[in-house]
N, C-alpha and C positions, 0 to 999 in steps of 0.2 A: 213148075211150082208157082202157085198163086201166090202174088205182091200186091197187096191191096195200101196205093197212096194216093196222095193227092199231084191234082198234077193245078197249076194256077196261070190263068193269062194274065201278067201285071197291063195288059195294054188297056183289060177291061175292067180294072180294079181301080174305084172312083174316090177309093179312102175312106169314105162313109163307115165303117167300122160294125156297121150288121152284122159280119162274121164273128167277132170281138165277143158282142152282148150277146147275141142267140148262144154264143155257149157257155157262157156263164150262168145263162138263163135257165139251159138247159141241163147243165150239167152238174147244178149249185155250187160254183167254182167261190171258194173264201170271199172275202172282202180285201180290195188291195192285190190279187191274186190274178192269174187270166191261164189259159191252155195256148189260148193264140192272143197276139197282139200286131196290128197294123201297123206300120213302123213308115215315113218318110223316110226316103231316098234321095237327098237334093233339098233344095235347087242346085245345080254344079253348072260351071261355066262361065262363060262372060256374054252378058249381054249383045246381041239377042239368042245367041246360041246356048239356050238356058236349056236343061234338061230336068225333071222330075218325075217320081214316080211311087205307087206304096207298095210296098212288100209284104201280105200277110206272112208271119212269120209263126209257124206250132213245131211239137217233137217232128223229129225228120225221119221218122219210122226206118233208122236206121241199116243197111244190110250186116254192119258188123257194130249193133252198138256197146258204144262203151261204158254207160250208166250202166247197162245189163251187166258189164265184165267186172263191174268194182261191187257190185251189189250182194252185201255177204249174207243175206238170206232166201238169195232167188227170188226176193219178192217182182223184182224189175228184171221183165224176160222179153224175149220174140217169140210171139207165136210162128211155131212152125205152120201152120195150117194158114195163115194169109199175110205171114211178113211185118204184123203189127205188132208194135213196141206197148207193151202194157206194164203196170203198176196193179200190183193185188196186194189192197190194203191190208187182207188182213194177217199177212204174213209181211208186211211195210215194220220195219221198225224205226222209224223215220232218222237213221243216222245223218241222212241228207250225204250220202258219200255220192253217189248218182248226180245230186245238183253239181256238187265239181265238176265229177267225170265231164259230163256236157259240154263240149268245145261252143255249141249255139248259148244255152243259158236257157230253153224252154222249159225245163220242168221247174215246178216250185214249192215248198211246201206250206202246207196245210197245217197251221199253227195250232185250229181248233180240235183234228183230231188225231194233231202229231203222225203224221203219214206224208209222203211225195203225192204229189199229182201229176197231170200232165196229160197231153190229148192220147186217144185211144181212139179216135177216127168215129165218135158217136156210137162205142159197141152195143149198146143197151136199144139205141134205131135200129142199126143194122139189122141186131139180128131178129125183127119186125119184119126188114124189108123197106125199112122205110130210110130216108137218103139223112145221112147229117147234117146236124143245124144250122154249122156256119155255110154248107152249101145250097141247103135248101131256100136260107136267107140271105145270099148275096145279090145282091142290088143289078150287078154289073154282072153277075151272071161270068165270072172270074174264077169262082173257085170249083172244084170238081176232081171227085174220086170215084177210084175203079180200079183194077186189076192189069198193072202197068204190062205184065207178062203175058195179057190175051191181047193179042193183035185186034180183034174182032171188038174190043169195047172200047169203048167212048176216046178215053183217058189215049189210048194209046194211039185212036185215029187223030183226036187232037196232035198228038207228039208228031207224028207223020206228017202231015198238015203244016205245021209250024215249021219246020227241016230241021235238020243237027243244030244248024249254025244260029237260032234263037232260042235252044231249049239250054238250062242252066240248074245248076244246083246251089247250094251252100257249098262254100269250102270244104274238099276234102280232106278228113286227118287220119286217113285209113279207115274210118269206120263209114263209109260209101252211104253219108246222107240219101233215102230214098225219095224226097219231094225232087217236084220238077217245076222247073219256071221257066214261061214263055215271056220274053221281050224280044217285040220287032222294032220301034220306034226307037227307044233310051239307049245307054250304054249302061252295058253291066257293071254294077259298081261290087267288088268283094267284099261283103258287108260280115259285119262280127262283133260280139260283145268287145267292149271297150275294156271290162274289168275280167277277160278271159287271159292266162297269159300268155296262151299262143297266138293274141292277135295286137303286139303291139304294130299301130304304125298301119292300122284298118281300121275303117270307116268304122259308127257305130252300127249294131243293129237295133 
């Protein structure tokens, strides 16, 4: 079964925040509002053993998400056909019960036309053919999706490449976060909404 995520190297992720605006830009994400947001990680340490590093942070395209499972008009689903977490506005009745559900805090809503948002992986490129915004505008050449389940694509030679022991997720809370993050260099810090309340006593994201 095709899983179409993203997979991110923080080692080559230089913070610049290209990813950020390219989809806002592209995507005419509200005012005050974002899909993804680059987030500092650090400094932690004591000098000189400082470490730092940024985290793009979007929806985690879910394997069991839970927005989806509180969502009382089916408008927030998975597609079965590529594992992507969407929002279809027009059956959106913007309760915002989905913004809770979300242990991360990436969806948000859309005050102007009273609806959720929240990234959908650039479906409107994709289905051109054409690669998504924040990937196709990253600087550092860090961010990067593809089809975690075919061995033979990019995403998942990356994953190979990197070995177990640097590939990482968000927290799980049974709903099997699908992003993936490479760090060789840093220490993984388990990072989480501060005003989530399953993360007292974790890092911000």
């Amino acid at each position: 079964m095709k899983k179409i995520t993203f997979v991110i190297d923080l080692d080559r992720c230089i913070g610049c925040r290209a990813c950020q605006i390219s989809c806002k830009q592209e995507n005419g994400v509200a005012l005050g509002a974002c899909r993804n947001e680059v987030k500092q990680i650090g400094p932690i340490g004591t000098y000189p053993d400082i470490q730092m590093y940024f985290l793009p942070a979007m929806c985690q395209h879910c394997e069991n998400p839970t927005c989806a499972e509180v969502c009382p008009t089916g408008a927030c689903y998975k597609d079965p056909s590529d594992g992507v977490v969407r929002i279809d506005r027009n059956v959106c009745i913007g309760c915002r019960t989905c913004e809770g559900a979300c242990p991360y805090k990436v969806n948000t809503f859309n005050a102007e036309l009273r609806v959720m948002d929240k990234c959908n992986i650039c479906e409107s490129l994709r289905a051109e053919g054409e690669t998504p915004a924040c990937v196709k505008n990253c600087a550092g050449r860090a961010l990067h999706v593809g089809d975690i389940n075919d061995p033979d694509s990019e995403v998942s030679k990356l994953l190979s490449e990197a070995g177990e022991e640097n590939i990482y997720t968000l927290r799980d809370f049974g709903n099997k976060p699908g992003v993936r993050y490479i760090l060789r260099r840093d220490k993984w810090i388990d990072v989480l909404p501060q005003d989530s309340d399953k993360t007292k006593g974790v890092a911000e994201l």
